[in-house]
N, C-alpha and C positions, 0 to 999 in steps of 0.2 A: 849279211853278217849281223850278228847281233849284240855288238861293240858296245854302244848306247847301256843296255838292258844290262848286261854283264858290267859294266864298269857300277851300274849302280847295287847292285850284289854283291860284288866283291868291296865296293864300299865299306858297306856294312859291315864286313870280316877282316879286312886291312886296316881301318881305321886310316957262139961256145953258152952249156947248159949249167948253169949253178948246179955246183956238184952237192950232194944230199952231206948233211953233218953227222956225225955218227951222238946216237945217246948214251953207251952205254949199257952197261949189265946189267943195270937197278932192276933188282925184284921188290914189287911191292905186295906184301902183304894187305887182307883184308883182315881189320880186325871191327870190322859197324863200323865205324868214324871213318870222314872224307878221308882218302888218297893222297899224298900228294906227290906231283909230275916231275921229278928232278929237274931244275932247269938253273943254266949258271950263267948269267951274262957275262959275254965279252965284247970287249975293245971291237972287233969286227963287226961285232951284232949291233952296235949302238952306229957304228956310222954306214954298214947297210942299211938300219932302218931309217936311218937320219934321227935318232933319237936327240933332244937338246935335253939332259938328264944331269942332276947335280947330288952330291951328297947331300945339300940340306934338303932338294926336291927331286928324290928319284922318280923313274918312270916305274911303276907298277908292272908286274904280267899278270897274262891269265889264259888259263886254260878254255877251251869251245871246245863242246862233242856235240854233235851234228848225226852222226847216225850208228847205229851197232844191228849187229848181227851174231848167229847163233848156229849152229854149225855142233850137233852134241853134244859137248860138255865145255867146249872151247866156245868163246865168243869175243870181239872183235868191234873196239869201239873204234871211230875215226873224227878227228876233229883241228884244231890249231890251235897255237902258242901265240897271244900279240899283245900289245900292247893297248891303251886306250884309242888307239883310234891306227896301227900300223903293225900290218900280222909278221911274223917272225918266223915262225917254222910249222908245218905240217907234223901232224902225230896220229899214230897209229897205235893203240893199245892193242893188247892180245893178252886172253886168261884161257889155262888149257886145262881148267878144274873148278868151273862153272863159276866163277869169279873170286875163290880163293886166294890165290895170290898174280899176279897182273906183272906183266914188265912192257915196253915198248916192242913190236916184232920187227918192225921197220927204220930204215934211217932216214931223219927228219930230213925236209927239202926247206932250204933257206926261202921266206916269203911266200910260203903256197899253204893252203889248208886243203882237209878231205872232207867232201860233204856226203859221200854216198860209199854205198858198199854192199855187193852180189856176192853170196857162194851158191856154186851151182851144184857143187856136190860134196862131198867131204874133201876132197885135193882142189878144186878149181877155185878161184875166187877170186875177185876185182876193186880197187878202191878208186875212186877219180876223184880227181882235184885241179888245181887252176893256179900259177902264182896270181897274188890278192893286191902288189904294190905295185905300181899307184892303181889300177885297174885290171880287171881279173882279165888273163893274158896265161899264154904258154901251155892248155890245158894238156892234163896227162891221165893215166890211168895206172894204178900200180899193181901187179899181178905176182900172182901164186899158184903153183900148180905143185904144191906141197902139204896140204893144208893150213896154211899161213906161218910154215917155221922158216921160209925165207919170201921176199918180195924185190919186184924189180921196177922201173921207173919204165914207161912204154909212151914217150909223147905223142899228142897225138897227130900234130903237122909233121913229124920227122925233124931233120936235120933243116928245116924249114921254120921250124916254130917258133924259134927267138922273137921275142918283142910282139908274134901274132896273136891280136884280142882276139879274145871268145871265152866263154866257160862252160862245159858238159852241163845240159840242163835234164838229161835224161841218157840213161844206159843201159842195155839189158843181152845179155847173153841168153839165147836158149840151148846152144851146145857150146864145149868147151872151146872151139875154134869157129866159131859162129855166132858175133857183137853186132849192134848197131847203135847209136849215140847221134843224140841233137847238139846243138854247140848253136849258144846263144853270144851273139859278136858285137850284142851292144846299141843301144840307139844311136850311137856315134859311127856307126858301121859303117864304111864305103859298101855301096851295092846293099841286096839282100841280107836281112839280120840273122836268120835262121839257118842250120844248114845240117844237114843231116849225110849221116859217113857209116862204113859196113868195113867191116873185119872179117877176113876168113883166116885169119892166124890166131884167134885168142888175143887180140890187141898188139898185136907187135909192129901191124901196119895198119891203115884206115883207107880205104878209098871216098873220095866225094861222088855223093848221090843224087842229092837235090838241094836246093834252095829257095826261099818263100821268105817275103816283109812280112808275112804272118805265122805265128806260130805253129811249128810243126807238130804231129805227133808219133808217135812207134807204133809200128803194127800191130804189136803185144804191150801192154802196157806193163812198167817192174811192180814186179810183186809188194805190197809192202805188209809189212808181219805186222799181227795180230796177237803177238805174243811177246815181242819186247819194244822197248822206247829205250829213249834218252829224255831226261826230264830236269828242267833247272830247278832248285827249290833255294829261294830266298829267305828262309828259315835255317839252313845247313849251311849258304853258301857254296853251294855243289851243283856238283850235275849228274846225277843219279842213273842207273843201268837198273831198268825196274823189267820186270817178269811178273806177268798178267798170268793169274789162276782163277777162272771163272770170272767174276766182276770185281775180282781183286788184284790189285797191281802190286808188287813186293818188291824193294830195293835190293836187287843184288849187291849190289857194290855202288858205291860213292868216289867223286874224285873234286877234289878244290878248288873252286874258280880262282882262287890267290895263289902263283906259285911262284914268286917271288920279287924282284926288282933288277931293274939296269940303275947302274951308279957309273960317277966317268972309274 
């Protein structure tokens, strides 16, 4: 994560599975100027995160995007909500008018961020993530077989997963029911660190495959686009959705690394 980096950019501008939190309706408009992520702290979120937060010294948030995708006029950023140094919820953006106006598609997951994100076709699509606190643990993937107007939570040890370290370090569908995923378990790992796991359902289940103290890798390597980024700019205080036309990159949309604070 890049906790560190972001707190000093928003600097500048500030002066049993945990069940997913619902966002809301918020549509956001793009009008040029950063986005910003609706977020309302509460009483629950400050002592899940163990926030120690005061009226005269709140805690700060901020938003992390991490990766987007593009999928025809719809596109799909994914990243997390934390704090300086303790993440808070998983978010999933979605714009279905090439970044016109933007809402959340999915519902946030308490303590987990998305760092990645597959569509394999106009309906199929994948995001994976990890909860982040105290260490990346519980890894999941979240799926779409609608073109992203709904998504489901699909972990990846099962009814197994609680409290199990690892984080998806790679992911890649070639058919819609046809995954395979590494899952990195940590240098603290009992046994082998690496472990590599196959899906013949579209992620609804994982089998283990292999295991290696040395990094694995996928058969097929994922694809990564040549055509759009996520990009932090410390001038705007954002995290910017840019579209590459020829040796030129264009900000589609903006969204605010400051999107609010936790107080008691």
């Amino acid at each position: 994560m890049r906790f560190a980096a972001l707190a000093v950019i928003a600097g500048l501008a500030f002066g049993q599975e945990t069940p997913p939190v619902k966002s809301g309706p918020a549509v956001l408009q793009n009008t040029g100027k950063p986005m910003l992520v609706p977020f309302q702290c509460t009483e629950d979120d400050v002592v899940a995160a163990g926030l120690s937060c005061t009226e005269e010294a709140p805690c700060p948030v901020y938003l992390e995007l991490d990766a987007v995708a593009a999928v025809g006029d719809r596109l799909f950023a994914v990243g997390n909500l934390h704090s300086a140094a303790v993440t808070l919820y998983s978010t999933l953006l979605a714009s279905d008018d090439n970044g016109q106006t933007w809402h959340e598609a999915a519902e946030r997951v308490r303590g987990a961020g998305l760092d990645r994100v597959q569509f394999l076709d106009a309906d199929n699509g994948w995001a994976s993530g990890e909860k982040l606190s105290p260490l990346p643990q519980e890894p999941f993937l979240m799926r779409t077989t609608d073109g992203g107007k709904s998504w489901r939570l699909r972990p990846v040890f099962g009814e197994s997963a609680e409290n199990k370290l690892g984080a998806i370090q790679q992911f890649l569908f070639t058919e819609k029911d046809s995954g395979t995923l590494i899952i990195d378990r940590g240098q603290g790992a009992d046994g082998d660190r690496y472990e590599l796991y196959e899906s013949p359902d579209g992620g609804a289940s994982w089998s283990f495959r292999q295991s290696s103290t040395k990094p694995l890798t996928l058969r097929r390597a994922p694809a990564v686009s040549t055509e759009w980024r996520v990009r932090a700019d410390s001038r705007t205080h954002a995290f910017h959705i840019e579209h590459r036309s020829g040796e030129k990159w264009t900000s589609v949309a903006a969204f605010s690394v400051s999107i609010g604070a936790c107080k008691p």
